[in-house]
N, C-alpha and C positions, 0 to 999 in steps of 0.2 A: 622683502616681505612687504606686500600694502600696509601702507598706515590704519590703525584704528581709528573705530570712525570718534570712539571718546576722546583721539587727542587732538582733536578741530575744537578750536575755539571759536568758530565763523559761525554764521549761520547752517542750520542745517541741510537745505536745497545745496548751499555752498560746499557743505563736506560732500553728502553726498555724489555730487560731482565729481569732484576733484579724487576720490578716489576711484571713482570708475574711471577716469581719466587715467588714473599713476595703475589700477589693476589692468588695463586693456593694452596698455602700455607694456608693462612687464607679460601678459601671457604672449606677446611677440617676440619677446626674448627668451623665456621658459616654457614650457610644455604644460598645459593646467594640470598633470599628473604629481602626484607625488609633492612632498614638502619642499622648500627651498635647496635643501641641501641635495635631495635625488635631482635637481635640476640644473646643478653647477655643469656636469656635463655636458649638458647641450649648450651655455652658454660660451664655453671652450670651441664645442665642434664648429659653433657658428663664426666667431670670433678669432681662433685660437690655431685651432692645428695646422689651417692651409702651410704657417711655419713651423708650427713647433708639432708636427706631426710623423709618422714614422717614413715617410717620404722626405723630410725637411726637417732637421731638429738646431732651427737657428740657436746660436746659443747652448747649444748641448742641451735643451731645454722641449723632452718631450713630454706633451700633455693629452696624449690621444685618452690616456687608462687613468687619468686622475680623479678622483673622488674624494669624499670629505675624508675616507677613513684612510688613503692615501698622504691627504693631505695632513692630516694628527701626526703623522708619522714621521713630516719632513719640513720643519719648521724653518730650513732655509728656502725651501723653495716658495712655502707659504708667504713667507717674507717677501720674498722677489715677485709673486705673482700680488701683491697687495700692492707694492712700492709701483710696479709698472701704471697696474689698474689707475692708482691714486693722480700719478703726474702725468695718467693720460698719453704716457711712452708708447701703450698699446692698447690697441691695435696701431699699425703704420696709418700715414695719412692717407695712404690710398687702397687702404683695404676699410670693408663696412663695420661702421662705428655706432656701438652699442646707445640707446638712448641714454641720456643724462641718468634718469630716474631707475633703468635698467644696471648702469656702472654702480650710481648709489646702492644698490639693492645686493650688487654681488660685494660690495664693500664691509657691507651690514654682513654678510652673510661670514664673511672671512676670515672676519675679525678674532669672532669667539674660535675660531679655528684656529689661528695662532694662539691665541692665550693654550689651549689645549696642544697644542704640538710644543709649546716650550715647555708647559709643565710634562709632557711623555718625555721631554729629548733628555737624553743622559748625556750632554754636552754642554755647556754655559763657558760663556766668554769666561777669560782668564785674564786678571791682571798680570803678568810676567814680572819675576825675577829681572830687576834691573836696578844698574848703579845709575848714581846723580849724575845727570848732564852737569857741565861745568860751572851753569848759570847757577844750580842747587848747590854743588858743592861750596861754590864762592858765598851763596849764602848763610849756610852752614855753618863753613869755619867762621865768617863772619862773625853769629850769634851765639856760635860752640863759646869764644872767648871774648866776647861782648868787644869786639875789635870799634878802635874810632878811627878807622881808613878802610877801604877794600881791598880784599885779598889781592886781586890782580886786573887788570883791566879787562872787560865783554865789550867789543864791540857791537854785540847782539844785544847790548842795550841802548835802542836807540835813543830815548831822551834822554838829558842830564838835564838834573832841577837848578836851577838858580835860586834865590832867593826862596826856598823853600814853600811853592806854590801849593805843593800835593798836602793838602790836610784834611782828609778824608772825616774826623770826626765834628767838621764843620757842618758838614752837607752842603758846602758849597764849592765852586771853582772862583778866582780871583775874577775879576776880568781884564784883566794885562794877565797873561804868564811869560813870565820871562824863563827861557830854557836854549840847551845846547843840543847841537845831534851829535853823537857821537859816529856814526860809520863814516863821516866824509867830514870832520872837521879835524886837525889834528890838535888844536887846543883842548880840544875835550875830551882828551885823554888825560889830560894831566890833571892830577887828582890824589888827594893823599893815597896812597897804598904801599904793601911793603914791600923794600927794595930789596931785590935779589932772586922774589917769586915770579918765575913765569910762567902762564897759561896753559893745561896741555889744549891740543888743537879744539877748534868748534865742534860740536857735534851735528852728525849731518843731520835733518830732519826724512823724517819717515813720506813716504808719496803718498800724495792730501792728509799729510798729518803735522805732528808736531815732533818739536827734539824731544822728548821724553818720552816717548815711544822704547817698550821695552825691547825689542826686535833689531832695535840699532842700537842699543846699550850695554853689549857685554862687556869682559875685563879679561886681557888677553892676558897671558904671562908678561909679556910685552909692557904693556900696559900697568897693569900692576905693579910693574919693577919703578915704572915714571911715578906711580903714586907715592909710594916710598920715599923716591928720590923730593918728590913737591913736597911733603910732610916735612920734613927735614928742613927744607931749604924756608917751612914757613913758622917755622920756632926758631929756626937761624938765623933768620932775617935781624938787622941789625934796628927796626924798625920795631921790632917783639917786643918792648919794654913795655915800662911801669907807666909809661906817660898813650901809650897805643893798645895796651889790652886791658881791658875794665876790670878782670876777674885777678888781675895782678896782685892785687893785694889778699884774699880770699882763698888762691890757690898755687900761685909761683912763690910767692914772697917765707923766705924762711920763717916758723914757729920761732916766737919768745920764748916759749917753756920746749927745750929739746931733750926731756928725758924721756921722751917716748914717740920718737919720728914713724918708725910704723902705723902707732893708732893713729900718727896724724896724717900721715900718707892714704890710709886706709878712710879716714874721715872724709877727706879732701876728694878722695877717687871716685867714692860711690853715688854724689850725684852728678861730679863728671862726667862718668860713664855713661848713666841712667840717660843724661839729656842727648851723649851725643849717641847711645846706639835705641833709644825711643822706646825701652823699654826697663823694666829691675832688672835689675844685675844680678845673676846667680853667683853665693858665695865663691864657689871652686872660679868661677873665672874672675872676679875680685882680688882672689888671693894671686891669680896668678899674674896681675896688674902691680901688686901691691909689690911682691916677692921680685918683678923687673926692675919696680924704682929703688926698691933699698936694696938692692944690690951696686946698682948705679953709684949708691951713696956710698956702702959698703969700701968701694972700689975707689972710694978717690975724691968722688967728685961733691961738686956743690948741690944744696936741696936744689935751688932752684934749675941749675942742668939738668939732674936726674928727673924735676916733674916735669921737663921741657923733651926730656926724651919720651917719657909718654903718653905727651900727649901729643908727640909726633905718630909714635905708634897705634894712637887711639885714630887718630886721622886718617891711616893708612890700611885701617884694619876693615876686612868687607863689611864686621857690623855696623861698620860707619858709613859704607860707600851703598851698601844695597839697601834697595827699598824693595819691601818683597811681605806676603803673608805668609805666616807659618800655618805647618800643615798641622790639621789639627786630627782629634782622632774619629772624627765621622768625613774622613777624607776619600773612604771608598765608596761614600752612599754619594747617589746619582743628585743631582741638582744643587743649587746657591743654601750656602749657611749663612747666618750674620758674623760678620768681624766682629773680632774682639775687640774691647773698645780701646787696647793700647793700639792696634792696628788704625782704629778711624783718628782718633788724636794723628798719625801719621800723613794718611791719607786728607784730613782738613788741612794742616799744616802746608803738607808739598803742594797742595792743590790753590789754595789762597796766599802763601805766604812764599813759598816755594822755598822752604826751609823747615828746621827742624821744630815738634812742637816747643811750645814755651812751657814755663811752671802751671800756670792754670789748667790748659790743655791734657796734661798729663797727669795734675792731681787728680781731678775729675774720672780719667780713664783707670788708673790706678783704683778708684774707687768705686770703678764699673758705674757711674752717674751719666757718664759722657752716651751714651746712645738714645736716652731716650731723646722723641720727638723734642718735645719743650726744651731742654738744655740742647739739644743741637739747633736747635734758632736764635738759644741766647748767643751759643758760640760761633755763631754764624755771623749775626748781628756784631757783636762786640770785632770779631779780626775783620769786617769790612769796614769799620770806624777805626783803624789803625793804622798805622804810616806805614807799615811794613808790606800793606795791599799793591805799593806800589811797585811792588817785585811779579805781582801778577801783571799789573796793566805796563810792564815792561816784557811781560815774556807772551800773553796768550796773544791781546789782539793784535801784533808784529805779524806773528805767525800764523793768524788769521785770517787776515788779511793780504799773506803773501808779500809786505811791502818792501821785503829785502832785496825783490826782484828789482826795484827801482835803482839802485844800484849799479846794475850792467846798463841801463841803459843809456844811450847816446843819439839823441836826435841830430838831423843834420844841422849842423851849424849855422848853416848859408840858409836852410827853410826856416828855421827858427832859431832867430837871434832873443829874441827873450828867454830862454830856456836858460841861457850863459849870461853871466856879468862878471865882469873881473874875470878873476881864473879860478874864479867856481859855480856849482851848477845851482838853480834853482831847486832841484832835487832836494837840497838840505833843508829846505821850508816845505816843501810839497809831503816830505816824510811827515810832518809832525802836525800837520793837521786833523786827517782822520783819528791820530792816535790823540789828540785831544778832544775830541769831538767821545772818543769811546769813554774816556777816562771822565768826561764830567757828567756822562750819563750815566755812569756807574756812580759817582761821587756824588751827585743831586737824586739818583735814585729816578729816573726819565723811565719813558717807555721804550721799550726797546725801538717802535717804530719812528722814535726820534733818529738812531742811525740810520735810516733809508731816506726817509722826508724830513730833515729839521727846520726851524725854524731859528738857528743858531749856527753861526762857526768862529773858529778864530782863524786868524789871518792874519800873516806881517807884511808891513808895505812890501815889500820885494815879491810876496804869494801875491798879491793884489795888482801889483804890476803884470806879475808873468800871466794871469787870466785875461787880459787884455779888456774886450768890451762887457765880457760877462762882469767882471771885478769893475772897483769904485777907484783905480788908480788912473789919472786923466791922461785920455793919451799922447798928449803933446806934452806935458812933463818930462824933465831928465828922468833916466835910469837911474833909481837907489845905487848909493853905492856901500861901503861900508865893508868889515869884516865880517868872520862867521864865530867869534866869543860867543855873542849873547844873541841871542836870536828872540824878538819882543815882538808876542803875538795876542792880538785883543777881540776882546766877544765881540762879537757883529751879528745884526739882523739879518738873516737872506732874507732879501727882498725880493729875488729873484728866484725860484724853486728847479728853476735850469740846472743848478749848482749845488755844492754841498752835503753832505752825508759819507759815507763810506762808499756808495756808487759813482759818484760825478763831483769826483776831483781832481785835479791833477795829477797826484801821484798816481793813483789805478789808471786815469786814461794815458799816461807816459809809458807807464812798466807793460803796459797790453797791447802795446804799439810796436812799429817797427824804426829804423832811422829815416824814413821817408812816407810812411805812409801808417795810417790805422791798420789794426787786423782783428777784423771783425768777430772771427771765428775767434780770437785767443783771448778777446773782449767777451766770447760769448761763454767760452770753459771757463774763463774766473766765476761770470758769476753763477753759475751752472755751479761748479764746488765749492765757493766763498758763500752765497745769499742763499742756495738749495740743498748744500749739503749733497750734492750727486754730481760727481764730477765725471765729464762724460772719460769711454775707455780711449787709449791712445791711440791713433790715426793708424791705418795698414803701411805697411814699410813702405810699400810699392808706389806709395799716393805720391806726385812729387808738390812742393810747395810751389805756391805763388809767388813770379818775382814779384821785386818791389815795384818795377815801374812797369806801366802796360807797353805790350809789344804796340806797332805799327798799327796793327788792323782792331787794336783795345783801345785807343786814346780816348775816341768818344763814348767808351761805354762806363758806368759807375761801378764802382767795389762789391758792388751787391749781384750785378750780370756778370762781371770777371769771374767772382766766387758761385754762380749758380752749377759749375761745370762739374764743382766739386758733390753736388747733392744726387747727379746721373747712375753713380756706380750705386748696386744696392748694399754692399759691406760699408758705405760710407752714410745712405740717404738716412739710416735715423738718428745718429748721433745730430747732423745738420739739420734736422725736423725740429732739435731740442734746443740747441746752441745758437743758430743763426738769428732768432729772432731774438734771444737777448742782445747779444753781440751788434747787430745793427741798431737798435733802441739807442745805441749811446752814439750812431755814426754821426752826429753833431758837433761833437769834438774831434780836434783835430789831435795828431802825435802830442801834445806836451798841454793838451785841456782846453785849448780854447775853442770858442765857437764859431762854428763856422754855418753858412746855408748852402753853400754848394759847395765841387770839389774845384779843382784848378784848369779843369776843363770845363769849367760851366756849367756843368751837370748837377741838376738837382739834387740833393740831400733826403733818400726814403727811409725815415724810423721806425716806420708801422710796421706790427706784427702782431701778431697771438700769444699772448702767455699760456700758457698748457691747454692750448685749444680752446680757451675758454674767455679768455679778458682781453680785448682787443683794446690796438691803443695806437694811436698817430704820433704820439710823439715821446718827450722822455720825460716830462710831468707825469702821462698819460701811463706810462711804464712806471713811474714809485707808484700809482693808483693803483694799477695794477698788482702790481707787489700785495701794497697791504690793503685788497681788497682779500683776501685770505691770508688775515697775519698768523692763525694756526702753523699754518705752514711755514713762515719765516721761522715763529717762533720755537719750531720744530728742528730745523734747522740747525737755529744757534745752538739751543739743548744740546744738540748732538754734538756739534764741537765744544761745547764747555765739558760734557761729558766725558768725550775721550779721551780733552785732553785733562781731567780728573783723574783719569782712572789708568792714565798711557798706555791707551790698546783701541785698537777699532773695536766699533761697537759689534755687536750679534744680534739675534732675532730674539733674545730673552731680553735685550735693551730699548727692543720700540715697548715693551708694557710699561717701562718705567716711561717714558717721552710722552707716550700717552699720559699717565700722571701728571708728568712735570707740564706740559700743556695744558691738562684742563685746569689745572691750579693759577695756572702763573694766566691765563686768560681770565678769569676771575678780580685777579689783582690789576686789569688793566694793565698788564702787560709788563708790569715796573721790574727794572734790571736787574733790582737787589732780591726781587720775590724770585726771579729765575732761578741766579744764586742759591737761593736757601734753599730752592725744591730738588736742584740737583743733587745737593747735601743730602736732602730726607728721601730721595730715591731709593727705590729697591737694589739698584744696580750698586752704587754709591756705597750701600750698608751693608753688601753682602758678599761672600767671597766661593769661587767653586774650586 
């Protein structure tokens, strides 16, 4: 729709103008008949059906008979046709492309059309029914009995704190942190924990998601029986005492007065329970907790066995192991209700703390206090100023960042000898950068567009070495040498904006490489689903890959003409329309991060490209500018992965009205990490359950 001419602030010749300009403009894209909405159809016919027509329906995706009242109807395709419009997907690059002001116009147009197709849709996302990944359970039992060691060892936590750096009610990061990586060192495994408990396996993560994904979370019989067996083996443990569980004396430790071990069993049970199944405990299942341990007693045994057998049992039982909403009795009417507020105490908890709630948490919810707006910001506020935060910046940004994949990788030895020292890999510093870089942004409360451009990072001489001319490490110096104990990493300036952030690091440019060569394309789907949030679909079977090394009649051509071959087929050419120019933007860096200006043939180094048609850029400065020349978008992005992984489900089309929120808000605040934080919290999505 033309702008009004009362919302020009310019002069008047100026408005005038300029909407006859954006009006003449649009009736070439719509028909002057009819109001915006009778005109979506011809914006389709012009644009749209040569593919998605009843001749061609690319995508199962026909649009010859679509209309608004079509579109009310079907809130995922609304969604899909908004998402394409937005990143500029479509039209293809060589079919006729709508004016700027004309895509704007059908944007506007679409909008309220979604809001209107989610409130018809009798469908809304669903959190699922699912048990704790290992990482929740461990911290669980953890808190269940205020344990001073860990249940058992994750190596899916990548950092280990040294000298207790993480103190989030600072609002500061140190600047030294000394820390260990846990996947590739085996010192940092060792760690108080108790003996005799072992881990059941990792849990896999979900494709572009995370491990707490209900969909990969169920409890086989199988399964179940191993839980059993772990409950057991973690009150068995020889490590269980008085000197390693806090609640020892409060709850194992025999009563002085034993003329009434029932009411004291009974005493003891009820906010045990409470805390570890997250909600009151109905009498009838109280008594039938209570009625297990004196019998125990009954039978022979000592108080303290008998409360250790259940709270094996309590361990083992699914109201411990599931996290799930209860169906309530407006379960059959169509659309989102709000959670309960013992439900959000829940969902705050696994989402921040990735554990069960605490006493506040649950008083509050208990007292139905816990929803409104204001006390969910206190309580937002208050668990991001707590030590316990750092159970999230050990599980989201890992898995957000994909950095696990750094792991398989193995550069050639003989191309890159800085990569190895000793006989271990630089990998183990390259992990812990980004994930510091995330952690103090969260911690100092930064804008989010400090992870894409900052003006900070940490680094330990051995990172600093392996950067070669881009880093401050000289390079006629010996190789650091040392062990991997402690790994001592310090704030530094980029001075150089070539480097640093979550884009252009070593780690991401190592894991998105090959053992001989970069790979543009796998450099281009990271950040295609890591920084976009839209991770393109999986290549046709049939495509075969690129070897690593060019044939005979390739030596003299660049990675970028080798790969052009790949854009010829049309089931392949618009994923690579979308991918390739991220993907190249970073070909500066070589396998294992460092910078290069041409390849080994001499051949010059092309990073230019187009961000969604629209932000052109010559090099990879010119690409973060790019980036946060529409930080909406980034920070659209992130939303959506903090969100699902909130909530462990992919998102739906009733989830862009909250992102829309959680955007305009968190834009307002200057973008700052902890405001994102709280908005997700106070989302619709977040507060409501279908």
């Amino acid at each position: 729709m033309p702008p009004k001419l009362s919302e020009f602030k310019i002069l008047p010749w100026m408005a005038i103008l300029s909407v006859a300009t954006v009006s003449v403009t649009l009736a070439n894209e719509f028909p002057a008949a009819g109001d915006a909405s009778d005109r979506l159809p011809s914006f389709l016919e012009k644009h749209c059906v040569r593919c998605h027509g009843q001749d061609a329906t690319e995508g199962d995706v026909d649009l010859t008979s679509i209309d608004r009242e079509s579109l009310t109807q079907n809130a995922d395709l609304t969604q899909q046709l908004t998402h394409v419009l937005d990143n500029r997907e479509m039209p293809p690059e060589e079919e006729p492309q709508p004016t700027p002001e004309a895509r704007a116009a059908l944007l506007e147009l679409l909008n309220p059309i979604l809001h209107e197709a989610v409130r018809n849709s009798s469908e809304h996302a669903r959190s699922p029914i699912r048990r704790m990944n290992r990482f929740q359970y461990n911290n669980a039992v953890t808190d269940l009995f205020d344990l001073r060691c860990i249940v058992f060892t994750l190596p899916e936590r990548t950092m280990r704190i040294h000298k207790g750096y993480f103190q989030p009610e600072t609002g500061k990061m140190p600047e030294t942190v000394t820390v260990g990586n846990r996947p590739l060192g085996k010192s940092q495994m060792i760690e108080p924990r108790l003996a005799g408990v072992a881990a059941f396996p990792q849990d896999l993560r979900a494709e572009h998601g995370f491990d707490n994904r209900g969909d990969h979370l169920s409890l086989s019989p199988l399964l179940m029986d191993e839980f059993l067996k772990l409950g057991q083996s973690i009150t068995e443990s020889p490590d269980f005492n008085r000197k390693r569980v806090g609640i020892w004396p409060t709850f194992f430790a025999p009563p002085a007065d034993t003329s009434n071990i029932e009411g004291v069993i009974e005493q003891r049970l009820r906010p045990f329970l409470e805390k570890a199944f997250r909600q009151p405990v109905e009498e009838e299942l109280l008594d039938r907790y209570v009625d297990f341990t004196f019998g125990h007693i009954k039978r022979g045994h000592d108080f303290s066995t008998a409360m250790k057998s259940v709270a094996s049992a309590t361990i083992s039982s699914p109201r411990f192991l599931y996290l799930y909403d209860r169906r309530s009795d407006a379960a059959d009417s169509p659309g989102p209700e709000e959670v309960s507020d013992i439900e959000l105490a829940s969902r705050l908890s696994f989402f921040l703390w990735g554990s069960l709630p605490d006493q506040e948490l649950m008083s509050l919810a208990k007292a139905d206090r816990l929803n409104s707006p204001e006390t969910l910001r206190q309580q937002a506020d208050r668990m991001l100023h707590d030590r316990k935060l750092k159970r999230f910046c050990d599980s989201f940004p890992t898995q957000w960042l994909q950095l696990d994949r750094i792991l398989s990788s193995v550069p050639n030895r003989e191309q890159f000898p800085r990569f190895y020292y000793s006989k271990y890999r630089t990998s183990m510093h390259m992990m812990l950068e980004p994930l510091l870089l995330f952690e103090t942004v969260l911690i100092e409360d930064l804008p989010i567009t400090q992870l894409i451009d900052p003006d900070f990072t940490y680094r330990s001489p051995k990172l600093e070495f392996a950067y070669g001319p881009t880093g401050s490490w000289p390079e006629g110096k010996p190789m650091p040498g040392g062990g991997v104990g402690v790994l001592n990493f310090k704030r530094a300036p980029i001075t150089d904006r070539r480097v640093g952030g979550i884009i252009t690091n070593a780690a991401v440019m190592t894991m998105t490489s090959g053992p001989d060569r970069t790979q543009p394309i796998t450099r281009g789907a990271w950040v295609a689903g890591v920084i976009f949030n839209d991770p393109p679909d999986p290549p046709p079977a049939d495509v075969p890959t690129l070897p690593e090394t060019p044939g005979e009649k390739e030596e003299a051509l660049t990675l970028r003409q080798r790969l052009a071959a790949h854009r010829k087929r049309a089931d392949c050419r618009g994923c690579h329309e979308q991918i390739d120019p991220l993907g190249f933007a970073l070909e500066n860096f070589d396998p294992v991060g460092q910078w290069r200006e041409q390849y080994n043939n001499g051949a010059s180094i092309d990073s230019s490209g187009t961000l969604f048609r629209q932000h052109s850029f010559s090099s990879v400065i010119e690409f973060k500018e790019a980036i946060l020349a529409d930080k909406n978008r980034f920070c659209r992005a992130l939303a959506g992965h903090l969100l699902s992984f909130a909530l462990g489900r992919e998102l739906g089309p009733a989830d862009e009205l909250s992102l829309d929120a959680i955007v305009q808000a968190v834009g307002q605040e200057d973008y700052k990490m902890q405001t994102l934080i709280r908005e997700i919290i106070l989302s619709e999505s977040f507060r409501t359950k279908s």
